[in-house]
N, CA, C and O atoms as a MOPAC input file, in Angstrom:
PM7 MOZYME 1SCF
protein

 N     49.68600 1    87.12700 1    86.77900 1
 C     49.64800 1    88.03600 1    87.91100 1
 C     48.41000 1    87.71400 1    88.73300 1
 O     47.30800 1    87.64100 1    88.19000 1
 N     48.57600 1    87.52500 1    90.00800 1
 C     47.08100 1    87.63100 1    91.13900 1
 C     46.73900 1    88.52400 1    90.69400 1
 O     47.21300 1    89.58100 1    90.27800 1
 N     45.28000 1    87.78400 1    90.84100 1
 C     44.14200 1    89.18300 1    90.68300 1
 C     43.70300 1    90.24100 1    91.77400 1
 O     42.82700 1    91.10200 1    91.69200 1
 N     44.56800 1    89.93300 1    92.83100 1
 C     43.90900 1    91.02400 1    94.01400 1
 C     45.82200 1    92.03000 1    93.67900 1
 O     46.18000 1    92.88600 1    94.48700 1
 N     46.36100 1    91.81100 1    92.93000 1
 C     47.90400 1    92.59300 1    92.34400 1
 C     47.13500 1    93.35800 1    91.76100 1
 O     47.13400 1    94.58700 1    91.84000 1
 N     46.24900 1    92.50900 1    90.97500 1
 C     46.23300 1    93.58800 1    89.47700 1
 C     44.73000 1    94.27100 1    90.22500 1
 O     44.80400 1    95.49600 1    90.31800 1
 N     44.08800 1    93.97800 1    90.48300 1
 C     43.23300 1    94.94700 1    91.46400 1
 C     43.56300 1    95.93000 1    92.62100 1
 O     42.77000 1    96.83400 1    92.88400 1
 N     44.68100 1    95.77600 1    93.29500 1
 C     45.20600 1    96.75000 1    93.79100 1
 C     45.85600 1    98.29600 1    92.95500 1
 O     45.58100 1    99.48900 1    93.08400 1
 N     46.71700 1    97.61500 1    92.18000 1
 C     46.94600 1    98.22900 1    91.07300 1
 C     46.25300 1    98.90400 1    90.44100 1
 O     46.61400 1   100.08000 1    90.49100 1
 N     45.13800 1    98.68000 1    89.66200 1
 C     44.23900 1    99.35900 1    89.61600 1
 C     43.41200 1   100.68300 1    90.71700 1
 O     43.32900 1   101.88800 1    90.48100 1
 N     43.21800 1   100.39600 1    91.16900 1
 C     42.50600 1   101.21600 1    92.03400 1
 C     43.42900 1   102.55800 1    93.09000 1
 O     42.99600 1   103.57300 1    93.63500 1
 N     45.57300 1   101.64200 1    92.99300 1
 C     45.63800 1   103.01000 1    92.92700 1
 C     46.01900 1   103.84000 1    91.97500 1
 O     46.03400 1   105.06800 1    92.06400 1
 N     46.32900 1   103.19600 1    91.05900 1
 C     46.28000 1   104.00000 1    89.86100 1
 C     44.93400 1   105.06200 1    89.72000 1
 O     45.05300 1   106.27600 1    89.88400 1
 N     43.78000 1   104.46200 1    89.42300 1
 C     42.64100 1   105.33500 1    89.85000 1
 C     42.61500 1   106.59900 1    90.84600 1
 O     42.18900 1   107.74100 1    90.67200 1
 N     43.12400 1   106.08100 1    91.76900 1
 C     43.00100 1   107.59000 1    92.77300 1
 C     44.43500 1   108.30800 1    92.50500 1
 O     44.54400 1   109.49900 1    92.79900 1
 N     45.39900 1   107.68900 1    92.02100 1
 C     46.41400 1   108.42500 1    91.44100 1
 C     46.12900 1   109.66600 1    91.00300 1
 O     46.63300 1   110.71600 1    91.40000 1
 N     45.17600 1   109.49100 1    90.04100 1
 C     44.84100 1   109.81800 1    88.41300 1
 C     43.70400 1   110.98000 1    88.92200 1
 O     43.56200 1   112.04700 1    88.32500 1
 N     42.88900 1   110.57800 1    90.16800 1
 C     41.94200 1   111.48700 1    90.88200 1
 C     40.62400 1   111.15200 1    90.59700 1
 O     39.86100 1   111.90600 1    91.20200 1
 N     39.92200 1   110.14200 1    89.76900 1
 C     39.16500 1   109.61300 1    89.78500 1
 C     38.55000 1   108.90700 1    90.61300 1
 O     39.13800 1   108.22900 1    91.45500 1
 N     36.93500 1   108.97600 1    90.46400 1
 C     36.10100 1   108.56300 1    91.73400 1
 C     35.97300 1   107.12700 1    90.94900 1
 O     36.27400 1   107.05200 1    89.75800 1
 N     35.62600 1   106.28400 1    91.50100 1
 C     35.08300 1   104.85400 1    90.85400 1
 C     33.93900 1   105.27100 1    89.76400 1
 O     34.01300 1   104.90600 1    88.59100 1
 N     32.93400 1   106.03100 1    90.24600 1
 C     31.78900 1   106.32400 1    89.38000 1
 C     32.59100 1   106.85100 1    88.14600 1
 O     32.36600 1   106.24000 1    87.10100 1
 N     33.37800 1   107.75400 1    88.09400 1
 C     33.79500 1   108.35100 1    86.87900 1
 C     34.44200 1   107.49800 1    86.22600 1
 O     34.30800 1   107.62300 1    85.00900 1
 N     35.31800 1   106.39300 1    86.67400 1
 C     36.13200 1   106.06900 1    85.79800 1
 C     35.60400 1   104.96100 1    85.15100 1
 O     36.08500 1   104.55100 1    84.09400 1
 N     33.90000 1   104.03400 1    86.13500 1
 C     33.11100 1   103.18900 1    85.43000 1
 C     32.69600 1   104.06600 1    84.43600 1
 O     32.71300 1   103.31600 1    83.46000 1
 N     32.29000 1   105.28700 1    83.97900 1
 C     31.56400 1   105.64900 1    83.15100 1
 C     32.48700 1   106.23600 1    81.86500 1
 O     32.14700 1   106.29000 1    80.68400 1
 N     33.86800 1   106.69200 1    82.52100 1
 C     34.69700 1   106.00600 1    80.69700 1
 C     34.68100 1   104.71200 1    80.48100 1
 O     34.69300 1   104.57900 1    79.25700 1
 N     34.66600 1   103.95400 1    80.85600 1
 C     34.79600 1   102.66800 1    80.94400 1
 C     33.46700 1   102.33000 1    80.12300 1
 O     33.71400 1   101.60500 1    79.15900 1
 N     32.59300 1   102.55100 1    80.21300 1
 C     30.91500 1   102.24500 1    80.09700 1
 C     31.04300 1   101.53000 1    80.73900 1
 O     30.06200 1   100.83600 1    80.47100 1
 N     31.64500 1   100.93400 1    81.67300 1
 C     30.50300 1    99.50600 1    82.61900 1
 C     30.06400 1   100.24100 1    83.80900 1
 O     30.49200 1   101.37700 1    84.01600 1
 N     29.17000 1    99.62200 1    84.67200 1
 C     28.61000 1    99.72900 1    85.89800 1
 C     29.82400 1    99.66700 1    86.96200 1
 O     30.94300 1    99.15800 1    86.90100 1
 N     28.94000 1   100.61100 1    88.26400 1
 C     29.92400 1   100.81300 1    89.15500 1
 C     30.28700 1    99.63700 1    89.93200 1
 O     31.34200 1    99.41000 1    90.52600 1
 N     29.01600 1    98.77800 1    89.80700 1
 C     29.84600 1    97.33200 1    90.23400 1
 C     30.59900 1    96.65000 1    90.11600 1
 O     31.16900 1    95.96600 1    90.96500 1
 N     30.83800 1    96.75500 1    88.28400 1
 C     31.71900 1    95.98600 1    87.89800 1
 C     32.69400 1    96.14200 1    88.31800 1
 O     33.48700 1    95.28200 1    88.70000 1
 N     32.84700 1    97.68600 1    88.32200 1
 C     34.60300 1    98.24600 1    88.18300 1
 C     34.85900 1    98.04300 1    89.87500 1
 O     35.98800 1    98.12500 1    90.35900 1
 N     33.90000 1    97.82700 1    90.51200 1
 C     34.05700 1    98.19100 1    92.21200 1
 C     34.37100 1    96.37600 1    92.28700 1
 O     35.13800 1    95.92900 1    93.13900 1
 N     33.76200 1    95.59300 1    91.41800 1
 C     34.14400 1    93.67000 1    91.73400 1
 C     35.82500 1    93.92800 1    91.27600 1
 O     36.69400 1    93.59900 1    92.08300 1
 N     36.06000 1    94.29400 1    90.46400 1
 C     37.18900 1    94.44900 1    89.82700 1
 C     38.46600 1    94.90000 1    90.82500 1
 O     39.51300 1    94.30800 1    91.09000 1
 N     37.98500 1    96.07800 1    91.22500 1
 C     39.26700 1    96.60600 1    92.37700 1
 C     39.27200 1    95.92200 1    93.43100 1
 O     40.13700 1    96.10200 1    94.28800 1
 N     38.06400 1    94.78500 1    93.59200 1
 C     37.88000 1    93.93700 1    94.80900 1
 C     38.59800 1    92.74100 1    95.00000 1
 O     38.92600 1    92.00100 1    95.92700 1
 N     38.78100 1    92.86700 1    93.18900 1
 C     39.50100 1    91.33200 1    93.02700 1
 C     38.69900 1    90.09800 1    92.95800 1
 O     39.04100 1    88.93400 1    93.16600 1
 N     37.22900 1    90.74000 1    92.52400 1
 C     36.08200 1    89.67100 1    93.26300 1
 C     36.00200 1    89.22800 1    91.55500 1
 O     35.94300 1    88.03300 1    91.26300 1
 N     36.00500 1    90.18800 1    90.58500 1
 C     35.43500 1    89.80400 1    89.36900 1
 C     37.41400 1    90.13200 1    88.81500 1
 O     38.28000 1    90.85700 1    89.30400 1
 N     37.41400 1    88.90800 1    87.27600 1
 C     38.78500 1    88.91800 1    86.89600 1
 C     38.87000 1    89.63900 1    85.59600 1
 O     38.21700 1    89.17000 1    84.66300 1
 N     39.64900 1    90.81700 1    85.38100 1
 C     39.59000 1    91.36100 1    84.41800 1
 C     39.93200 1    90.69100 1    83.13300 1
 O     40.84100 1    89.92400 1    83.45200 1
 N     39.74100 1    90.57000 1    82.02600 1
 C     40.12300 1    89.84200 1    81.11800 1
 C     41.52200 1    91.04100 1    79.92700 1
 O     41.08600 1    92.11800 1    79.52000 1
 N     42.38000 1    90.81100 1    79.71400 1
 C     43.20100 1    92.02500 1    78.63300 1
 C     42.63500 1    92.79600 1    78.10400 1
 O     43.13700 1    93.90400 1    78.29600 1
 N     41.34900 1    92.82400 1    77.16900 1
 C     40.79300 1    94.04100 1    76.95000 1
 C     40.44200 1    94.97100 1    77.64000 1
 O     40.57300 1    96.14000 1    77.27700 1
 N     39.94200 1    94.62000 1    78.74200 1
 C     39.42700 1    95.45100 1    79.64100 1
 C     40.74900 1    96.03900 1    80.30900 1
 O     40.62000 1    97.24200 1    80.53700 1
 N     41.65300 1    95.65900 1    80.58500 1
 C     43.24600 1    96.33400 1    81.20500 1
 C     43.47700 1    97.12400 1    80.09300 1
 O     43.84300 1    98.27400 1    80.33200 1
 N     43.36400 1    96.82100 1    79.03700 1
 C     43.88900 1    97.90500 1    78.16700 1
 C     43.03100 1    99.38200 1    78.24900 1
 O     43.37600 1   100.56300 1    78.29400 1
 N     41.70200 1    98.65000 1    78.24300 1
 C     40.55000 1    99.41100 1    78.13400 1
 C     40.73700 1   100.68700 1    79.66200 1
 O     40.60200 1   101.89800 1    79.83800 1
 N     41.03000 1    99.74500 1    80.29000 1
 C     41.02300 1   101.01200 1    81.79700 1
 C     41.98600 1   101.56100 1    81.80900 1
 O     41.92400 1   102.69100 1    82.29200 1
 N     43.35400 1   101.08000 1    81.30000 1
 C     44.47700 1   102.07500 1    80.91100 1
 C     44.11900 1   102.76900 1    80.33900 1
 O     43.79400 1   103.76300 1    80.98900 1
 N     43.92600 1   102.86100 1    79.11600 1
 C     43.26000 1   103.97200 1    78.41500 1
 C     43.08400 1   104.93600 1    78.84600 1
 O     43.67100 1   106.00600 1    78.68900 1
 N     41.97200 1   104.56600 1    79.63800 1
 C     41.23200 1   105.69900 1    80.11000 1
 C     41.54500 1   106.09600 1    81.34900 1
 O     40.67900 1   106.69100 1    81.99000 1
 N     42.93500 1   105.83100 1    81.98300 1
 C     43.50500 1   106.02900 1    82.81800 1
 C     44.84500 1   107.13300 1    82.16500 1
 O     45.31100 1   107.95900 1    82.95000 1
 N     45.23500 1   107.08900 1    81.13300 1
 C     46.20700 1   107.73000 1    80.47100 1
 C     47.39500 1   107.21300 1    80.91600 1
 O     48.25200 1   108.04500 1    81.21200 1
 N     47.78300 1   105.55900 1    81.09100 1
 C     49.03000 1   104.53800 1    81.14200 1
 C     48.74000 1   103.73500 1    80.13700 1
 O     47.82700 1   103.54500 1    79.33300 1
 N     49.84100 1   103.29400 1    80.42900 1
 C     50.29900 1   101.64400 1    79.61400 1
 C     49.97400 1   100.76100 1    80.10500 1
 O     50.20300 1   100.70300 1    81.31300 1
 N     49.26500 1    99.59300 1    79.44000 1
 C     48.56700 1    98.46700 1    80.45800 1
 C     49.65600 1    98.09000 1    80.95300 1
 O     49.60900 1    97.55400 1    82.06000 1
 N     50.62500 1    98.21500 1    80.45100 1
 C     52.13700 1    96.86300 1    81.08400 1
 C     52.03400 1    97.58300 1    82.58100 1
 O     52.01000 1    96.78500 1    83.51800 1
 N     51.97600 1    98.86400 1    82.88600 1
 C     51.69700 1    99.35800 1    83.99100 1
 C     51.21700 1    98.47100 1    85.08200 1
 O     51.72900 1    98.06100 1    86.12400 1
 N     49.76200 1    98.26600 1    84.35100 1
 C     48.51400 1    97.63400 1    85.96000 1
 C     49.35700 1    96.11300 1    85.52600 1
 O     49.80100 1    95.62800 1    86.56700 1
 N     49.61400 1    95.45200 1    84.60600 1
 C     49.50700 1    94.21700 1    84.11400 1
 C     50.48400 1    93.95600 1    83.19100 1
 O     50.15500 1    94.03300 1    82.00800 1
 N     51.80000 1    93.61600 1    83.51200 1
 C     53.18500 1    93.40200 1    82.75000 1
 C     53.00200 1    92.13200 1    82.58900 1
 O     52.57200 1    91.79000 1    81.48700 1
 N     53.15100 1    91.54000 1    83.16200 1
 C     52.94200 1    89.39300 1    82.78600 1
 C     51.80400 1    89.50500 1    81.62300 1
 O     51.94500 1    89.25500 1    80.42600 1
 N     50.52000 1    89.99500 1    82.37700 1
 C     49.11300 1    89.34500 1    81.81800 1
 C     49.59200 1    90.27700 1    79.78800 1
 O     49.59900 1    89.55500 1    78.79100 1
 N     49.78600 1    91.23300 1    79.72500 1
 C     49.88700 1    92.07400 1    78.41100 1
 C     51.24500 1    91.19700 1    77.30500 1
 O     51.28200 1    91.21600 1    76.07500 1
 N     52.27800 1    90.46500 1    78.30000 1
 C     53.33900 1    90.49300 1    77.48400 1
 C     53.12800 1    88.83100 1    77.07200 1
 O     53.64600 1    88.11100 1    76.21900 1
 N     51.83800 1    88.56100 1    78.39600 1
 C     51.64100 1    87.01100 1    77.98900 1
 C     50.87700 1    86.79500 1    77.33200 1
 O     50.57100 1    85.60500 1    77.25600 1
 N     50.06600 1    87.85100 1    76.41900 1
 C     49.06400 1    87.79300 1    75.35300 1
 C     49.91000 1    88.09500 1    73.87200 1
 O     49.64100 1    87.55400 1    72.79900 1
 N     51.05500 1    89.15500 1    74.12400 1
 C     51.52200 1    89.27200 1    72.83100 1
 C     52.28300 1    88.50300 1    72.35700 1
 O     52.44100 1    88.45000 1    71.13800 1
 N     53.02500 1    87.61900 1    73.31000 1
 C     54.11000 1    86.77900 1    72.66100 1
 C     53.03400 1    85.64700 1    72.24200 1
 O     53.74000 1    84.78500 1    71.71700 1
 N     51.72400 1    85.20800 1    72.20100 1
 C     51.09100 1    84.35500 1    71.62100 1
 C     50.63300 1    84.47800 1    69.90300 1
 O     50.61800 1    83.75200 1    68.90900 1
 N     50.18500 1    86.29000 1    70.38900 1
 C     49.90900 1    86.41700 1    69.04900 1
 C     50.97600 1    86.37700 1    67.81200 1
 O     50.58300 1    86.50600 1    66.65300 1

């Protein structure tokens, strides 16, 4: 999946959900930069971290990231 997909995605999921960037970096524990490179598409999320922001988004990563999730499990 492009990363400005899965960064769009993200971010509206985020305001979906009603979360400010600050809040949802700080379930997250990372910095507001990160998560702000991230919805920018500037920085590339790696699967943990999709899972990780689902999470704490209350979805399913296949949600933000159906290719990137189903192209990690059929490896394992």
């Amino acid at each position: 999946m492009e990363k400005n997909v899965l960064a769009q995605r993200i971010r509206a999921f985020r305001k979906l959900k009603g979360f400010t960037q600050n809040e949802l970096a700080e379930r997250l524990d990372v910095s507001i930069a990160v998560l702000g490179a991230i919805e920018r598409g500037t920085r590339k999320a790696d699967v943990p971290m999709i899972q990780k922001i689902s999470a704490a988004l209350g979805i399913e990563a296949e949600e933000l990231a159906p290719s990137l999730v189903s192209a990690r499990s059929e490896r394992l």
